[in-house]
C-alpha positions in Angstrom: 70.7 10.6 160.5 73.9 10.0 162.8 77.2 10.5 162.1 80.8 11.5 163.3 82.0 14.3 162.4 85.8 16.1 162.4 85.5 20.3 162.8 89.1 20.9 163.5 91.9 18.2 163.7 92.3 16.9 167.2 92.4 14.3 169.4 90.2 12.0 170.0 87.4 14.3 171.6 87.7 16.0 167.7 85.0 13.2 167.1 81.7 14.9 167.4 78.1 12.3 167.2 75.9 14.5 165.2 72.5 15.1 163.2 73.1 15.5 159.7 71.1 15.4 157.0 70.8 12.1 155.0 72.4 11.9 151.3 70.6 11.6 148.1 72.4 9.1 145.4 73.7 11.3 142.4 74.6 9.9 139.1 76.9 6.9 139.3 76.4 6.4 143.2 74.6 4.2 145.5 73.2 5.0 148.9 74.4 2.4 151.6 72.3 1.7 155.0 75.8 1.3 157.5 75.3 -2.3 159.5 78.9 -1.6 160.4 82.2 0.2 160.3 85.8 -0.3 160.0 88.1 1.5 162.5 91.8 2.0 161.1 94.8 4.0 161.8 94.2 6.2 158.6 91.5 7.6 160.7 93.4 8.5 163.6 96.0 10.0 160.8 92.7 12.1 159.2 91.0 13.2 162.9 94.9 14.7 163.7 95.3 16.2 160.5 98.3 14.2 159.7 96.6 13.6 156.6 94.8 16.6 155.7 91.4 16.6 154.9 89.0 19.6 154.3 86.9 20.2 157.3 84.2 19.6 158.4 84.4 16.0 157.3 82.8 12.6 158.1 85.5 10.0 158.7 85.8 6.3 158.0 87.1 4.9 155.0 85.5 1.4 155.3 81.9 0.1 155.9 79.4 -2.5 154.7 75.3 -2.6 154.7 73.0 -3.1 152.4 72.3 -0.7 149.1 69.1 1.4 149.9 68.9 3.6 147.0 71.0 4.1 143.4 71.6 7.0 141.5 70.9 7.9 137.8 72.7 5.6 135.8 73.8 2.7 138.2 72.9 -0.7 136.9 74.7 -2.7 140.1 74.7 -3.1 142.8 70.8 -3.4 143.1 68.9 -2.1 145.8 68.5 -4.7 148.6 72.3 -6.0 148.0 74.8 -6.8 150.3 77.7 -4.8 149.8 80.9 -3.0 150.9 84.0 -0.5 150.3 86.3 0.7 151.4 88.9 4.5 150.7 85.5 6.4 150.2 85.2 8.8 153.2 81.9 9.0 155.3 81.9 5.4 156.9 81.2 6.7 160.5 77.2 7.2 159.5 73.8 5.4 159.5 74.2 6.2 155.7 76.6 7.0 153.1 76.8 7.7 149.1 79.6 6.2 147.4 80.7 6.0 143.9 78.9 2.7 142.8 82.2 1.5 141.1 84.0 1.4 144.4 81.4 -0.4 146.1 81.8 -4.6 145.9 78.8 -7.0 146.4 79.3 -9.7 149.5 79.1 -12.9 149.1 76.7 -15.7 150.6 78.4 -16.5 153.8 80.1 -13.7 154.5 78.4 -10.9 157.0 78.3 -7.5 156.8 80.6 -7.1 160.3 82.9 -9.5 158.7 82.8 -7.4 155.1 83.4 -4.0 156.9 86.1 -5.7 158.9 87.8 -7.6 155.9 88.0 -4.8 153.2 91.0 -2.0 154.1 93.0 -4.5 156.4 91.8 -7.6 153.7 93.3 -5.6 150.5 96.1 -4.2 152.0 97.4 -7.5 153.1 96.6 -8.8 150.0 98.5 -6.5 147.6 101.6 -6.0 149.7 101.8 -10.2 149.9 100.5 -10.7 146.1 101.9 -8.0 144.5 104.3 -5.0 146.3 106.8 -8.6 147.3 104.8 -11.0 145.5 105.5 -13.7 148.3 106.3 -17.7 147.0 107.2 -20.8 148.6 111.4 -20.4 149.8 110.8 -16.3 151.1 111.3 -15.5 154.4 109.4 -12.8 155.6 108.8 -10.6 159.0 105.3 -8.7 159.6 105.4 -5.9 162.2 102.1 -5.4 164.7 101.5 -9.0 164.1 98.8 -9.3 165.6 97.3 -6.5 164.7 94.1 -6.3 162.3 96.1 -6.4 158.9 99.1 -8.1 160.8 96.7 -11.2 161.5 95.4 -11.0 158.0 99.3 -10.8 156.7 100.3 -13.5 158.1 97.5 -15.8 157.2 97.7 -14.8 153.2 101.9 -15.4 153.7 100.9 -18.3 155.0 99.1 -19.1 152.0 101.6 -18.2 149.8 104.1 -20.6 151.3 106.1 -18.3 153.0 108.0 -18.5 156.3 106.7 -16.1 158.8 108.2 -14.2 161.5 106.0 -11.5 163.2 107.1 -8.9 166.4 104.6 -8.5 169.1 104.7 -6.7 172.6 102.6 -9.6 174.9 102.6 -12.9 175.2 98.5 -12.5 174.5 99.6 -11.2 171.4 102.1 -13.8 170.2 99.5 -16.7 170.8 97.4 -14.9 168.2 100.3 -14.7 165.8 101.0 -18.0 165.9 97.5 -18.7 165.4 97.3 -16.9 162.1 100.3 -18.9 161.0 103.5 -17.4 162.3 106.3 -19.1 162.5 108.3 -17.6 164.7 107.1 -14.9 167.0 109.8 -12.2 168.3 108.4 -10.1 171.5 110.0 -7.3 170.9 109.8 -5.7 174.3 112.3 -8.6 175.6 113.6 -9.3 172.6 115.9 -7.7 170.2 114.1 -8.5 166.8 117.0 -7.6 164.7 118.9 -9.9 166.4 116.5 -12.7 166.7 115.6 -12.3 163.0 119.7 -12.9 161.8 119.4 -15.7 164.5 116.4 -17.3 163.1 117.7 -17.2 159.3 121.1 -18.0 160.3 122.5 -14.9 159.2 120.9 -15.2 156.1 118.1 -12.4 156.3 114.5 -11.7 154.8 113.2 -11.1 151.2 111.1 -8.7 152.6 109.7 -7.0 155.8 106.3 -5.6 156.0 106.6 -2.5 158.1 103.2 -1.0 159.6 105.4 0.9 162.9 107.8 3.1 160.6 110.1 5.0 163.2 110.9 2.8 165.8 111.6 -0.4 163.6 112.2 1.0 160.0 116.5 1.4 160.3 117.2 -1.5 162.3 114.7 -3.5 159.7 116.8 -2.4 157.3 119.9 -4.6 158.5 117.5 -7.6 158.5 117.1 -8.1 155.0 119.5 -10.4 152.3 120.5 -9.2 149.6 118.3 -7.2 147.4 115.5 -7.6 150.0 113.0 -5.1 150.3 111.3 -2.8 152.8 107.8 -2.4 152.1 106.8 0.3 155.4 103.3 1.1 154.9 102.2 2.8 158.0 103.6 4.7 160.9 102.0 3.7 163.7 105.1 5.0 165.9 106.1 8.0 164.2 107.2 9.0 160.4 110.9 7.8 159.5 113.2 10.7 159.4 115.0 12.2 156.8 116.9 9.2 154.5 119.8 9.0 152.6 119.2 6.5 149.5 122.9 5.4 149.6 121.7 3.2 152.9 120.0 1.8 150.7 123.2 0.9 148.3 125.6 -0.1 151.7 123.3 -2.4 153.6 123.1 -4.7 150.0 121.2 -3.0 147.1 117.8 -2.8 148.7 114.5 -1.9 147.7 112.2 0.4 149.6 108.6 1.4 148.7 105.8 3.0 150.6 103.0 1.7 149.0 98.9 3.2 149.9 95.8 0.6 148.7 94.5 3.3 147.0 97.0 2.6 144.1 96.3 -1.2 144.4 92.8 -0.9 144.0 92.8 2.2 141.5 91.2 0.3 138.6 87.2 -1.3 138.9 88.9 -4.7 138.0 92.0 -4.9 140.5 89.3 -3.7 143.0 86.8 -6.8 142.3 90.0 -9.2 141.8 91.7 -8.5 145.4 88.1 -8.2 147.2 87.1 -11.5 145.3 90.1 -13.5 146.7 89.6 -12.0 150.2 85.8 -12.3 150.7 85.8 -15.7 149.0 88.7 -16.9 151.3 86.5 -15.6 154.2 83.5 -17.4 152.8 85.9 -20.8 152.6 87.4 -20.5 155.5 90.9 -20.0 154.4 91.1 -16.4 155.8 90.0 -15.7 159.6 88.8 -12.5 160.3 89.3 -11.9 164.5 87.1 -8.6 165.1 88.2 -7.7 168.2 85.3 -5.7 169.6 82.4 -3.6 168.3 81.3 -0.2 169.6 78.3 1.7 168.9 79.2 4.7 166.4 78.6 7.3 169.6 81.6 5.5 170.7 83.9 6.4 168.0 86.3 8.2 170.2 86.5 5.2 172.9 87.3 3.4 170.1 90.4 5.3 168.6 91.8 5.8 172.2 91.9 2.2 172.3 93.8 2.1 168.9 96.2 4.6 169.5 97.1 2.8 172.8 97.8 -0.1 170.9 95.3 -2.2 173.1 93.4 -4.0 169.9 94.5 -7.1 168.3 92.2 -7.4 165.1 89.5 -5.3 164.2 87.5 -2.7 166.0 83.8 -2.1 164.5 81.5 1.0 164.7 77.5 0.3 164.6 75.1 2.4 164.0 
C-alpha cells in the first residue's frame, strides 16, 4: 500500500509517497481502508520535529473509511462500518490500524470526507467552547484564524452556545467566511489593530475568553483584551511559540487565567471521546454545524498540501485521498 512517510524532520519535501507493507489488526484494533485524510497544523509541527516523533513515521492524525478487518477481541466497530478517529498516527495511507476504542462509527448522513474533516478541528472546537471556557449566553468572545478550519468550526459552536463573536482575519475573502459561520464582528487584522478594535467593540469592557490558535504574534497583546478574570485559552502556534512568561502578568493585567489545553486530554476517556464526536457528527448530520473543506488533494500530494497550510492560504479543511 501507499503512504507518506517522515525519515528525518524537514520541510515539506520531508514527505516521502512510499510502498509499504499493509498492517495486520492485532488484539483490540481495527484495520481502516482511508477514503480520506485530515490535514492539520500538528502535522506540519510533527514533519519539522517541533514535536518529536520517532522516525521513520507515518503522519496524519485524522482519517475516516470504512473498517476492513478487526483484531482479536474487538466486538465494534464491525467490518463494513463507517467510521473515523482522530490523534492515532498513520492517517496519510490507503490503510491504517488503530486502537478500536479510539475509532467512532459515522452516522447516516454524514460522509466519510466530511468525518475525516470534522473530527480534530470538530473536537477541538468543541471542548475549548463546551468545556476549557464553557461558553453561555452574555460571554463575549474572540477566535483567532477565524476562518480557518477549527476557526470556522469555533465560531459556529459559539454561536450555538449564545455567545458574541469576534474573530481576526487577514482578507476581506476571509472575513465574509467568518461572518458566515456566525461572527459577529470581524477585525482584519492586517488594517486593523484588534486590540484596539476589540476594547472598542465591548466598550472597554473586554472578553471572557480569547481562543488563541497564532500564539506569538497575538498572545501579549490578547492578554490586554480580556475583563476581569478572563481567560486565555492559546492552543496552537501557528506564528511562533510565546516566549518566556512571567505569571505575575497574569496578576497585573486583572487576575487572569491561562491554559494551553491539547484534545488529547479532552478525549482521553472512550466516553468523553463518543460524547464530543456524538454532538459534532450529529450537528453535521442536522445541519447545525457546516463543515467548508476547502480543497482535496490526492495523498501523493501531501507536501503541496502543507505548503499551502503553512502559507496560510486555506480557509477550512484540506483533505488527502488515497
Amino acid at each position: 500500500m501507499k503512504a507518506i512517510r517522515v525519515h528525518a524532520p524537514g520541510g515539506p519535501d520531508a514527505l516521502r509517497y512510499e510502498d509499504v507493507e499493509q498492517p495486520v489488526p492485532g488484539p483490540g484494533q481495527v484495520l481502516v481502508k482511508i477514503e480520506a485524510a485530515g490535514v492539520n497544523f500538528i502535522d506540519v509541527y510533527q514533519r519539522t520535529g517541533h514535536y518529536k516523533v520517532p522516525v521513520p513515521f507515518t503522519l496524519g492524525q485524522e482519517a475516516a473509511g470504512t473498517a476492513a478487518a478487526v483484531g482479536p477481541g474487538v466486538t465494534e466497530p464491525k467490518v463494513g462500518d463507517r467510521v473515523a478517529w482522530t490523534t492515532v498516527l498513520g492517517a496519510y495511507a490507503e490503510y491504517a490500524v488503530v486502537p478500536a476504542d479510539r475509532v467512532v462509527t459515522l452516522p447516516d448522513g454524514v460522509s466519510a470526507k466530511q468525518g475525516a474533516a470534522a473530527m480534530l478541528q470538530g473536537l477541538t472546537a468543541h471542548y475549548l467552547a463546551t468545556t476549557t471556557y464553557p461558553l453561555k449566553p452574555g460571554d463575549a468572545c474572540l477566535v483567532h484564524a477565524a476562518a480557518g478550519g477549527t476557526g470556522l468550526l469555533l465560531c459556529q459552536i459559539a454561536k450555538l452556545r449564545g455567545a458574541r463573536v469576534l474573530g481576526t482575519v487577514s482578507t476581506r475573502e476571509k472575513a465574509a467566511l467568518a461572518r458566515g459561520a456566525g461572527a459577529d464582528e470581524v477585525i482584519l487584522y492586517t488594517e486593523q489593530d484588534f486590540e484596539a478594535e476589540v476594547k472598542r467593540l465591548t466598550n472597554g469592557a473586554g472578553l471572557q475568553v480569547i481562543y488563541d490558535s497564532v500564539g506569538k504574534t497575538t498572545f501579549e497583546k490578547g492578554l490586554n483584551c480580556l475583563a476581569r478574570r478572563g481567560m486565555m485559552v492559546l492552543f496552537g502556534q501557528s506564528s511562533g511559540a510565546v516566549g518566556p512568561f512571567d505569571p505575575q502578568v497574569l496578576n497585573q493585567k486583572g487576575s487572569l487565567f491561562l491554559t494551553r489545553p491539547t484534545v488529547v486530554h479532552y478525549i482521553a476517556t472512550r466516553a468523553e471521546l463518543v460524547a464530543r464526536a456524538g454532538d459534532v457528527l450529529g450537528w453535521i448530520k442536522n445541519g447545525k454545524l457546516k463543515v467548508r473543506i476547502e480543497r482535496e488533494l490526492p495523498l501523493a500530494q501531501a507536501a503541496e498540501a502543507h505548503r499551502l497550510l503553512e502559507a496560510r492560504k486555506t480557509t477550512g479543511k484540506v483533505l488527502l485521498i488515497p
